[in-house]
C-alpha positions in Angstrom: 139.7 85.1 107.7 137.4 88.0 106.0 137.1 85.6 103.1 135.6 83.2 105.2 133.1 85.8 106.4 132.5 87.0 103.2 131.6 83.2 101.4 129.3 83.1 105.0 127.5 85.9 104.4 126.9 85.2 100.6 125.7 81.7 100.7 123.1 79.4 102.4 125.3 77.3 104.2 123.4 75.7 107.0 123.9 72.1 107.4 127.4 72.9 106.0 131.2 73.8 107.0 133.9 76.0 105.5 136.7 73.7 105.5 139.5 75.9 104.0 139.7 78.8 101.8 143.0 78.3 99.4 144.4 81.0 96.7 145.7 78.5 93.6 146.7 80.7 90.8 143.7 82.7 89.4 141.2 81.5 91.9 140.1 81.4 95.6 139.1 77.5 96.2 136.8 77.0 99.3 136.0 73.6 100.6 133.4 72.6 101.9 132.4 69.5 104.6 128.8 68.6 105.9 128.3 69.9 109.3 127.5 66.5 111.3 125.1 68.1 113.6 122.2 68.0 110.4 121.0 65.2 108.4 121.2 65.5 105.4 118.2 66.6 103.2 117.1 64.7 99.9 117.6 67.2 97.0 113.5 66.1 95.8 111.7 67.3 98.4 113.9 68.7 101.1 113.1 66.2 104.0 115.9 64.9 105.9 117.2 61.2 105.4 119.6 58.8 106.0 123.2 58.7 104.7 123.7 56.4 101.6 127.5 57.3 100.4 129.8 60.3 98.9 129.7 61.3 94.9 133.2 62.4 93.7 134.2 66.5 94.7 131.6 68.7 92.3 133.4 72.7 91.6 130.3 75.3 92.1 131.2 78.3 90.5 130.1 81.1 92.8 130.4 84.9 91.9 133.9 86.4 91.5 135.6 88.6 94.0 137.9 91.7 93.0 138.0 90.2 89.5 139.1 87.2 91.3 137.2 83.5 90.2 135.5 82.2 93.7 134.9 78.2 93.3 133.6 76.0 95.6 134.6 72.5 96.2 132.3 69.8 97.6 131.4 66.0 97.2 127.6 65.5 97.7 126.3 62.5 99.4 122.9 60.7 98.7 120.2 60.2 100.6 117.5 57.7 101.3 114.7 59.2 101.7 111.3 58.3 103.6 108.9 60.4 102.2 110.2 60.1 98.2 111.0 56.3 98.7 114.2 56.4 96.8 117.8 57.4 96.6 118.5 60.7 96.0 121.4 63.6 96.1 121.5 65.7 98.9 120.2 69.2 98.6 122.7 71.6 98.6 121.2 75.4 99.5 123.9 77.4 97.4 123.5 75.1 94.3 121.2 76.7 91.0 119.7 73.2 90.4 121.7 70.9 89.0 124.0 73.2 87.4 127.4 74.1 88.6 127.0 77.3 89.9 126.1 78.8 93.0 122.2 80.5 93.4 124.1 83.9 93.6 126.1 83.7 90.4 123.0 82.5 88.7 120.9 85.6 89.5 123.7 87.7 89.2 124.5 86.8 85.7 120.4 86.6 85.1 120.0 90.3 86.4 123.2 91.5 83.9 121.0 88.9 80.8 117.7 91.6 81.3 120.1 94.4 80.2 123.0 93.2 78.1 123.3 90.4 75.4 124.1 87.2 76.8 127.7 87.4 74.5 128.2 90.5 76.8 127.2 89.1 79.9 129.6 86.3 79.2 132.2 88.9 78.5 131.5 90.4 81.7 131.4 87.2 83.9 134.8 85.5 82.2 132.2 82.2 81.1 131.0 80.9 78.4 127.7 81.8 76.5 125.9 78.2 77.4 126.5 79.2 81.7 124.8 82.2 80.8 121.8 80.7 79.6 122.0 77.6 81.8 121.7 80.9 84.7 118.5 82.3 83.0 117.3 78.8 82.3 117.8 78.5 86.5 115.9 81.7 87.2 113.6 81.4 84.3 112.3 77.8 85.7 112.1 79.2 89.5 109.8 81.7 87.9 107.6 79.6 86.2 107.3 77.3 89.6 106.3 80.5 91.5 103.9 82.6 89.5 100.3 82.6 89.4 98.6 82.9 86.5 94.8 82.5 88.5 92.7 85.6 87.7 93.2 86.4 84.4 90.0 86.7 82.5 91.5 88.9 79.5 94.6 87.8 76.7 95.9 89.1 74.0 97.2 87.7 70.8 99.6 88.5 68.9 102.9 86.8 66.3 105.7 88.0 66.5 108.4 87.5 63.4 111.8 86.0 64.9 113.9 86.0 62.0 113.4 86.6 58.0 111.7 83.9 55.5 108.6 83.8 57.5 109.7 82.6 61.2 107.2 83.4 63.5 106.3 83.1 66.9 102.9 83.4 68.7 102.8 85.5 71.8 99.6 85.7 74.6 99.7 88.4 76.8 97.9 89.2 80.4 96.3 93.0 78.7 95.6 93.7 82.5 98.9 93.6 83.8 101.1 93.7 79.7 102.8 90.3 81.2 104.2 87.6 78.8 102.0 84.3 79.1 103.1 82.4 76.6 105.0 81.9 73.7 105.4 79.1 71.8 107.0 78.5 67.7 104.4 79.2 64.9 101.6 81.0 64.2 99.3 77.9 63.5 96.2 76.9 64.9 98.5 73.5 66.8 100.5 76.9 67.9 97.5 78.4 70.0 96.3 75.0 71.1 99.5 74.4 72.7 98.8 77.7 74.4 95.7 76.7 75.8 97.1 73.2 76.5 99.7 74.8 78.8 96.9 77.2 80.7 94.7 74.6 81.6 90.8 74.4 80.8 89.8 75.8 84.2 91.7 79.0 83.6 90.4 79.0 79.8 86.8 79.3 81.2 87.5 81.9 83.0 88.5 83.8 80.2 85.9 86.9 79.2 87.3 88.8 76.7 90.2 87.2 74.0 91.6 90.2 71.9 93.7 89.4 68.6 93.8 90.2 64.4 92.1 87.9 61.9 94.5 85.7 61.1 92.0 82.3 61.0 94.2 80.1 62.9 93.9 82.4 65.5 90.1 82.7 64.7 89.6 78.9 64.5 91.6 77.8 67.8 89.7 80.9 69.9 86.4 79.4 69.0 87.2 75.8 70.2 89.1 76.0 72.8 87.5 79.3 74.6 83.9 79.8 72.9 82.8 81.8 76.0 85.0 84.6 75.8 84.4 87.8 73.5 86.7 88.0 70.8 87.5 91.2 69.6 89.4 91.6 66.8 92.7 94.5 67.5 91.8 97.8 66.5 95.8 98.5 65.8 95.5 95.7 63.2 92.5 96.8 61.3 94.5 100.1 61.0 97.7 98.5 59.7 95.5 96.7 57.0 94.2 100.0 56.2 97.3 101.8 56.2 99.2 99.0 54.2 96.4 99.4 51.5 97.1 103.0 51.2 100.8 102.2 51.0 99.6 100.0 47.6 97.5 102.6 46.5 100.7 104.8 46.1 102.8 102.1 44.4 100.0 101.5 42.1 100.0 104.6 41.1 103.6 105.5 40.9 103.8 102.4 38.4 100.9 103.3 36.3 101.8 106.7 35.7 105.5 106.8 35.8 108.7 108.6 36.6 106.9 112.2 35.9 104.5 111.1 38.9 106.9 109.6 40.9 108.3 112.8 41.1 105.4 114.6 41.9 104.9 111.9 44.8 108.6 111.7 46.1 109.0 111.3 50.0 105.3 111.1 50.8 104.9 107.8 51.5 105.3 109.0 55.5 102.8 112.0 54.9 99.9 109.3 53.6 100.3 106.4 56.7 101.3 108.7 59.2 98.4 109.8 61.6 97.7 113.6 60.7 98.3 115.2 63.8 101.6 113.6 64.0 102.6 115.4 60.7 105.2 117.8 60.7 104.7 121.7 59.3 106.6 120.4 56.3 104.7 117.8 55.5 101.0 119.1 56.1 102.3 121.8 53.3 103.0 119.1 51.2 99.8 117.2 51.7 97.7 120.5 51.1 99.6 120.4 47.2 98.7 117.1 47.0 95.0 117.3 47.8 94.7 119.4 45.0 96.0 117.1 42.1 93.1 114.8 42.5 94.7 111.5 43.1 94.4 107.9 43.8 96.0 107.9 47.0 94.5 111.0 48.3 91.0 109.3 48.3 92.7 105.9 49.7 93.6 108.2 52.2 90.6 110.0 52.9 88.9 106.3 53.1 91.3 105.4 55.4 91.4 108.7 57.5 87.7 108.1 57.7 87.1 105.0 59.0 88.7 106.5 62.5 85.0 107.8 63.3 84.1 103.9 63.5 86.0 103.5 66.7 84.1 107.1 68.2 80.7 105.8 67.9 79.0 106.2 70.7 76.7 102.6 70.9 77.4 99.2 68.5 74.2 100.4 66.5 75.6 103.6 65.3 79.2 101.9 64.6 77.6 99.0 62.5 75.5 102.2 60.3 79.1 103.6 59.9 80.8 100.3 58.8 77.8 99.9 56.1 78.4 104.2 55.1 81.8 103.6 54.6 81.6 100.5 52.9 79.8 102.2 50.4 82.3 104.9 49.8 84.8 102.1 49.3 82.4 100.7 46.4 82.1 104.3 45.4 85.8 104.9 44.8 86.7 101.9 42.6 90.2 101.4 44.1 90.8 97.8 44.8 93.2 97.8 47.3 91.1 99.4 49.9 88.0 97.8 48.4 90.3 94.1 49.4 90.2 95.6 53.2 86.4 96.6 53.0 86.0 92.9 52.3 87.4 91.6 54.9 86.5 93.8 57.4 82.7 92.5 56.6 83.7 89.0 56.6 84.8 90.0 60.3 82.2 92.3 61.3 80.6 90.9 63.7 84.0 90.4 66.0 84.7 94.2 64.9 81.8 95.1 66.8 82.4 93.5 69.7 84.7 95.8 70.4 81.8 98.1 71.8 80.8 95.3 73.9 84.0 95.0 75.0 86.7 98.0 74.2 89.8 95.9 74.3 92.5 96.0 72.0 96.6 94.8 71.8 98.1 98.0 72.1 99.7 96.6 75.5 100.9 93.6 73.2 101.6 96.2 70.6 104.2 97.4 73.3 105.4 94.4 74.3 106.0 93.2 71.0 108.4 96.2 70.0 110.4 95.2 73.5 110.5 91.9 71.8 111.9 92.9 68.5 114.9 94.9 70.6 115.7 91.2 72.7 115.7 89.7 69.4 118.0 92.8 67.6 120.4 92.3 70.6 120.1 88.3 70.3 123.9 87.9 69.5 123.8 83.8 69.9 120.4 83.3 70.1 120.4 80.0 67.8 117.7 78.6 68.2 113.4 79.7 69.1 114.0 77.9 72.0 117.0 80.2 73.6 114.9 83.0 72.2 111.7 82.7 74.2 113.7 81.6 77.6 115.0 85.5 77.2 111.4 86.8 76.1 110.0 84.9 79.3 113.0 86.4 81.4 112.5 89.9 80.2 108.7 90.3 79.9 107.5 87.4 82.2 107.7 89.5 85.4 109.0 86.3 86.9 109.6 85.9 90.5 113.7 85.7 91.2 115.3 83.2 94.0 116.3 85.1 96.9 119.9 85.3 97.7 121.4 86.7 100.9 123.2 89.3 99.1 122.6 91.2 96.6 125.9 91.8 93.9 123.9 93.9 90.9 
């Protein structure tokens, strides 16, 4: 029958026997019997054993054909194994784990989770939302059991906010490939030492260069756990500090002087954070009026446009005199949003200036991060942190998948 063929040629079924292939209703049934020429192989470690007795007749759900559902029907047996020393249930080379679906289905409906929401995906399939994450779960843990995370010698850091009210989570990136690490609940200093729980303390020695902002948990849990890599603090960070100070210049301002200035000022809050060459023709006219009503924001800008020459210096020497020039400009221009920044920039100088010891920064994790807001905007279901990172590890992991024999997507 060219059903028969078909379930052959999609599933590992050495060791095994198409019993019959039955059409009931809306589904093709196919049973299957252990072929009596194999022993049976313990579902721990694989080796063959000895016969034990028969479960009751477990339903694998395998991928559907012409819209058609495709289950299979077997009892397992167990096994006493030798090499494990106990009783276990056979391994069965179609089955995704323990779950109730067959390895195909499960990377089918993982491949379809990297592209649609899983609400969609469940849609797609006929199932429900839980057997499309129990498939990602399936290809998410074969990943993890296949990867190798020897070699890396340079992370990024960087939190990542999952929902509103605060909920963050902490993200640790390989900045020489932009591959997902880790992520873990939090932003806390228990969050990063979780981290470096998971990677091991042979692989956190080998770590040269740790790139992430100044939050101090960060700070604190970098300098315990891995005090031989250089930590720079991200460049992209220092400029979002910056740029957010320029944004409360302009508030400042509008409030102070009111609704005749906020006229003046109307739809140039773009024109004062974006960078300048990125301006359009529109808005450098604008900003040419504006330079010439000697305001508030227009220095805040200037400070903040300024400070780019910091990351052109040519040796550390040179960028620490520019830090202490500009500093003084800050003092110079009495606004104390910016003078805020210039404070904490020189509590964290000295990790500023390692960038020149080590030019690294998070713009991969910048990236990666962005990717991560879209899984999140497209979550649809995603309940809890936990769901969440399973997808952010299945999308930006660049985990391995389980082979199949065919491919359906």
């Amino acid at each position: 029958m060219l059903i028969t063929h078909i379930i052959r040629e999609t599933l590992e079924l050495q060791g095994f026997r198409i019993e019959s292939v039955e059409k009931k209703d809306s589904e093709i049934l196919i049973s299957i019997e252990p072929d009596l020429r194999y022993h049976p192989r313990c579902g721990v470690c694989g080796t063959p054993g000895d016969y034990r007795d028969t479960l009751t007749v477990h339903r694998f759900r395998h991928v559907p054909l012409w819209g058609i559902d495709v289950n299979l029907a077997y009892a397992p047996c167990r096994v006493l194994c030798s090499k494990c020393g106990g009783i276990h249930v056979e391994q069965m080379p179609w089955a995704a784990g323990r779950k109730r679906l067959t390895k195909a289905l499960a990377v089918s409906i993982a491949t379809w989770a990297r592209q649609l929401t899983w609400q969609q995906v469940a849609k797609q399939f006929g199932c429900s939302w839980g057997t499309v994450a129990a498939a990602v779960a399936y290809v998410v843990a074969f990943g993890f059991a296949h990867r190798d995370l020897s070699g890396i010698t340079h992370i990024g850091i960087d939190e990542i906010s999952r929902q509103k009210g605060h909920v963050y989570l902490t993200n640790v990136y390989d900045l020489k490939t932009g591959v997902l690490i880790w992520s873990g609940e939090g932003r806390s200093i228990k969050s990063l030492d979780a981290f470096f729980s998971f990677f091991g303390p042979e692989r956190t020695k080998q770590l040269e260069g740790i790139c992430c902002d100044m939050w101090p948990a960060f700070i604190n849990a970098v300098k315990a756990k891995a005090p031989q890599a250089t930590l720079v603090f991200d460049k992209f960070h220092i400029v979002k500090q910056l740029t957010e100070a320029v944004d409360t210049v302009r508030r400042q301002e509008i409030n102070e002087k009111g609704k005749e200035h906020q006229k003046l000022v109307a739809g140039s809050r773009y024109i004062w954070l974006k960078n300048p060459w990125n301006l359009t023709d529109r808005q450098k006219a604008t900003l040419s009026h504006l330079e010439t009503l000697n305001l508030n924001i227009h220095r805040a800008y200037l400070l903040k446009e300024s400070f780019r020459d910091f990351w052109q210096s040519t040796t550390k020497e040179l960028a620490a005199k520019h830090l202490e020039q500009w500093y003084s400009w800050v003092d110079e221009s009495a606004i104390k949003p910016m003078q805020e920044v210039a404070k904490l920039l020189k509590k964290h100088e000295e990790n500023i200036l390692t960038y020149f010891d080590m030019p690294i920064s998070n713009g991969i994790a910048e990236g990666l991060n962005n990717k991560a807001k879209v899984i999140s905007h497209r979550a649809y279901g995603f309940r809890t942190a936990k769901n969440y990172i399973l997808n952010l590890y299945h999308c930006m992991g660049n985990l391995t998948m389980p082979t199949i024999l065919h491919r359906f997507v």
